[in-house]
C-alpha positions in Angstrom: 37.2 277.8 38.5 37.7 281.5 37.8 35.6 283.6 35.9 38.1 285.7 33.5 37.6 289.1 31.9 38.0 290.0 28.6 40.8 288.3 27.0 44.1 291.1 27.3 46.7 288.1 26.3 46.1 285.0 24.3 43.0 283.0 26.0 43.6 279.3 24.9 40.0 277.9 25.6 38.3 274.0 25.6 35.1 273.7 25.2 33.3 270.4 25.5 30.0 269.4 23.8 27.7 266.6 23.1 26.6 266.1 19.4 25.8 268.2 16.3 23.2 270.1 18.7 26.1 270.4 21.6 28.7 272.0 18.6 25.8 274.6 17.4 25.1 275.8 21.3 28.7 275.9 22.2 30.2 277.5 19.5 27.5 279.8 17.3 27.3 282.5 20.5 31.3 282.5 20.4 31.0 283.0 16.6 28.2 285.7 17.2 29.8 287.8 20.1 33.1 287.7 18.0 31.2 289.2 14.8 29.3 291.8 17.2 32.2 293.3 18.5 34.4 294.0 15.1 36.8 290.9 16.0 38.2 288.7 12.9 36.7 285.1 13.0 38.1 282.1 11.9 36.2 278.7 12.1 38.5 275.6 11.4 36.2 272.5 12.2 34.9 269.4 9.9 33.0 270.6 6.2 30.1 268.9 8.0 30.0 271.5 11.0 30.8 274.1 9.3 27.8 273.6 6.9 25.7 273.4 9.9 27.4 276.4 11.7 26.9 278.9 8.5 22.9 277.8 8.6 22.9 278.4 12.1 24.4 281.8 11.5 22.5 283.2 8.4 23.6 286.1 6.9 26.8 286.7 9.7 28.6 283.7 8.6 29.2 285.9 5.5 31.4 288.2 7.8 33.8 284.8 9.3 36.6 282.7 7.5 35.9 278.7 7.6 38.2 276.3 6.8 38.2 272.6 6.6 40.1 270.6 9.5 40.8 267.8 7.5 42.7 269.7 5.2 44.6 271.7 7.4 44.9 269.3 10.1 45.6 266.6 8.5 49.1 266.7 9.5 49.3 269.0 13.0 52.3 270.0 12.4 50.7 272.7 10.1 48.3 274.2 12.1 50.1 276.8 13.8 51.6 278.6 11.3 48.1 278.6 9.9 47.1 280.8 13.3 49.8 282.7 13.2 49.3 284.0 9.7 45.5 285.0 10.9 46.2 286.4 14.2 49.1 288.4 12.1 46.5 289.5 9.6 44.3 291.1 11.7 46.2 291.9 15.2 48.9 294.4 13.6 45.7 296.4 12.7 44.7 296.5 15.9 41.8 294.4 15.6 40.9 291.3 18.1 41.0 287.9 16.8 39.2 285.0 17.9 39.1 281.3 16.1 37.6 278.2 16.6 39.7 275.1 15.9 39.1 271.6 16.7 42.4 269.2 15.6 40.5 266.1 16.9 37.3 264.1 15.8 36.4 260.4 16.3 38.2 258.1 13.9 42.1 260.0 14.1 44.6 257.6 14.9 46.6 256.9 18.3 49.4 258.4 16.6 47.4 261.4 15.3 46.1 261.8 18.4 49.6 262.1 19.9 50.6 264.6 17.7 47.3 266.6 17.9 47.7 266.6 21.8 51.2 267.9 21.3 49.8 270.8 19.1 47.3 271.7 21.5 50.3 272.2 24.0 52.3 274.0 21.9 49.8 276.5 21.4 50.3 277.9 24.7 53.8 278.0 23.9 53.7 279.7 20.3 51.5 282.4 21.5 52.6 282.7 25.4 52.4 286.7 25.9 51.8 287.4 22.7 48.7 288.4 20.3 46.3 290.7 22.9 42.6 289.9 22.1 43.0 286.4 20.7 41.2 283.6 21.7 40.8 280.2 20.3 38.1 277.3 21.5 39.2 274.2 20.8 35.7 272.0 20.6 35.6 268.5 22.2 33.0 265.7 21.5 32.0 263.8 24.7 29.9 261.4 22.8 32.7 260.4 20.4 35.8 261.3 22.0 37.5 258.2 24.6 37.8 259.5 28.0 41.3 259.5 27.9 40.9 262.1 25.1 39.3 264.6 26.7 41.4 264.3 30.3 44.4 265.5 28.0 42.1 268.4 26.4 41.2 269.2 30.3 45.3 269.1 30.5 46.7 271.1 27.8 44.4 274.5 28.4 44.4 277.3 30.3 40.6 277.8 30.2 37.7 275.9 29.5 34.2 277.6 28.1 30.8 276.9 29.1 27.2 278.8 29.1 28.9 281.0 32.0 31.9 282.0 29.8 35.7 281.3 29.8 37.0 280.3 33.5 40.6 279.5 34.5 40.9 275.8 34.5 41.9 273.7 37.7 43.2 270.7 35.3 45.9 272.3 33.4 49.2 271.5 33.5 51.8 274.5 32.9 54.7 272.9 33.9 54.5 270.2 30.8 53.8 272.5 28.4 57.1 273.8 27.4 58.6 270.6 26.1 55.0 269.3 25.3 55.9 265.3 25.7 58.6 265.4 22.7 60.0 262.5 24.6 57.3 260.2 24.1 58.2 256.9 21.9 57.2 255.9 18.9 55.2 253.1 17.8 57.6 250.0 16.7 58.0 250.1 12.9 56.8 246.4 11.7 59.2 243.3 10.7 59.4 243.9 7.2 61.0 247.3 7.7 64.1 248.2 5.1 66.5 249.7 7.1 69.7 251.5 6.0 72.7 252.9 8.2 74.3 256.4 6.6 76.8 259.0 6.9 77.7 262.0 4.7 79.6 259.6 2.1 76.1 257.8 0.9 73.6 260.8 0.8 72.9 260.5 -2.5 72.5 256.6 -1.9 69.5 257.4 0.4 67.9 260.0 -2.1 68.2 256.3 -4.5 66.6 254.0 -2.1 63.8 256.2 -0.8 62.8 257.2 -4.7 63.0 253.5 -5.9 61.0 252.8 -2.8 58.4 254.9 -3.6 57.9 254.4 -6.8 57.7 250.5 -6.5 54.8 251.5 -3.7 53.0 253.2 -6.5 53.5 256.7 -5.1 52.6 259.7 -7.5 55.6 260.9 -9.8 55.4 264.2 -8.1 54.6 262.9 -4.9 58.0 260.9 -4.9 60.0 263.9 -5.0 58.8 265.6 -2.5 59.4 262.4 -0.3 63.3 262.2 -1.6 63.3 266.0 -0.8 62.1 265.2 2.9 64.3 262.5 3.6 67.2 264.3 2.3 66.5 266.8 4.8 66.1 264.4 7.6 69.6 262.7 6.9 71.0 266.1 5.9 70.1 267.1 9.5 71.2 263.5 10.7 74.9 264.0 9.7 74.9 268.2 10.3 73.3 268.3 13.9 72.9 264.5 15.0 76.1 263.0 15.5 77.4 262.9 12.1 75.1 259.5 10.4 71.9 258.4 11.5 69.4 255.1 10.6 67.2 255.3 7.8 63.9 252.8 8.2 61.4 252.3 5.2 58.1 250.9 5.1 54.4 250.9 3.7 50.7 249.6 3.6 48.4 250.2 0.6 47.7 253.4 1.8 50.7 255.3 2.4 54.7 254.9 2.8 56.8 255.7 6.1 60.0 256.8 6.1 61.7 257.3 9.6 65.2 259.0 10.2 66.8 257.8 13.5 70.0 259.8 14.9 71.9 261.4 18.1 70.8 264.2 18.2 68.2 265.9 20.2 65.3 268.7 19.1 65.6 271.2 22.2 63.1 273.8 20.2 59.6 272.1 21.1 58.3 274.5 18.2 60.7 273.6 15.6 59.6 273.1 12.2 55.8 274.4 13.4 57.0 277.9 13.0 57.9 279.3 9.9 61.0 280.3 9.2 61.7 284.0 9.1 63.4 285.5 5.7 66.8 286.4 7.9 67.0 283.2 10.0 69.9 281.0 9.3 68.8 277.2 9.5 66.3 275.7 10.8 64.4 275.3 7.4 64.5 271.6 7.5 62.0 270.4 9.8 59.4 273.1 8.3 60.0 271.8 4.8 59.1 268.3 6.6 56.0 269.5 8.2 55.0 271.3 4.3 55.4 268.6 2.4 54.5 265.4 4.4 50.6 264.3 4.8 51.4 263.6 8.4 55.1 263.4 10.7 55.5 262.1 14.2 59.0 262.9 16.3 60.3 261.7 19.3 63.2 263.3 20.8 65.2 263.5 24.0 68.7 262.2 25.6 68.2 258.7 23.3 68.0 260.8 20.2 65.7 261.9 17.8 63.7 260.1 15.5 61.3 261.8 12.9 58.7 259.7 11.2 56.8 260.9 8.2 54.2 259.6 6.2 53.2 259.8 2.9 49.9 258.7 1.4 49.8 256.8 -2.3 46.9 257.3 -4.5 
């Protein structure tokens, strides 16, 4: 691996680690150097490591940002725009920005993990040229992470940090970055799905079903709507941009309702709906609305179609 300079474009860093002890070594210099040299710091980990990275820091944590992963990450859809805003912040001021984010910790699920994966390629795409001076390490846990895990970490960055500093890393893969897997199936919904063909004439029939649906799963009053507003979206989109109807699927555990929207369409725009929209863009507002309002969305999309899965959690 190559030794690289300071960072002059975005610098898109892993960093792996072992433990609570491994997390402290790896990142508390980071933080430190970051604070020494004027840069803005933003520290987006569990509450549990950030406790243990402000004690470890004293008095300097006072001068970073923290915020809680599982808040912001719980759907990783959202974490981007959350970057953008800080590196936004700071950068147009002229002043170098480096974060520390880590999307993944033991106990995520497959799907989450597919989605976080996906975020941590389209990082390099968001920011590709863009925002001199920023860096973000992206922490992994050896000792509760699968192997698998970390291989795709290894795959999806440019650079990986250790006790001799950021080097250019001989695993990544550039090539796959730029439609980060949107391709890559779903799991299969399970038998006792509700499932409901539309087109434009029966819009309002789907905003019925999916509130009723809701409801009778015990979803908050408040929580409902925003699910009926989603969906609408999704088969707004459906009959707009993916062939003119699409297939609306329904189902739930205790712990949350799914709602997928299947159609013919296909998402070219690997970043859409992780970007906000600008105040002069025309469209495009649908997906972000999804990614807002959903505690977590999965999407699949290529020459089959598209299908956009989100979920939302009752109680």
């Amino acid at each position: 691996m190559d030794r690289a300079g300071p960072a002059r474009s975005f610098s898109h860093e892993v960093g792996l680690y072992a433990g609570a002890s491994g997390f402290l070594a790896l990142t508390g210099g980071f933080v430190r150097d970051g604070l020494a040299a004027g840069e803005a710091v933003l520290v987006a980990t569990s509450a549990e490591k950030i406790e243990l990275l402000r004690d470890t820091l004293g008095a300097a944590a006072d001068q970073a940002r923290f915020q809680d992963m599982a808040e912001l990450g719980r759907n990783p859809g959202r974490i981007i725009p959350a970057w953008q805003d800080f590196v936004t912040e700071h950068s147009t001021a002229g002043r170098a920005v480096r974060g520390i984010g880590e999307p993944v910790w033991a106990g995520r699920s497959a799907a989450e993990l597919v989605e976080c994966q996906r975020h941590e390629a389209l990082l390099n795409v968001a920011f590709a040229g863009r925002a001199p001076g920023w860096r973000l390490l992206c922490p992994y846990d050896t000792t509760a992470l699968a192997d698998d895990v970390i291989d795709q970490a290894l795959l999806s960055h440019p650079a990986v940090l250790d006790a001799a500093g950021p080097a250019t890393s001989s695993w990544y893969r550039a090539d796959d970055q730029a439609h980060a897997h949107l391709d890559r199936p779903l799991s299969v919904p399970p038998e006792t799905t509700l499932t409901m063909r539309f087109g434009p004439e029966i819009l309002h029939l789907v905003r019925e079903v999916v509130g009723g649906y809701a409801e009778d799963c015990g979803l908050a009053a408040g929580r409902v709507a925003d699910l009926v507003l989603v969906v609408s979206e999704l088969a707004s989109n459906s009959v707009c941009h993916g062939g003119g109807s699409g297939e609306l699927q329904l189902w739930s555990s205790p712990a949350e309702v799914v709602c997928q929207v299947e159609d013919r369409g296909a998402i070219t725009d690997p970043l859409a709906g992780r970007v906000r929209p600008s105040a002069t863009q025309e469209g495009g507002r649908g997906l972000w609305l999804v990614h807002q309002l959903s505690d977590f969305v999965e999407l699949s999309s290529g020459a089959a179609g598209t299908r956009v899965r989100t979920h939302f959690l009752v109680g």
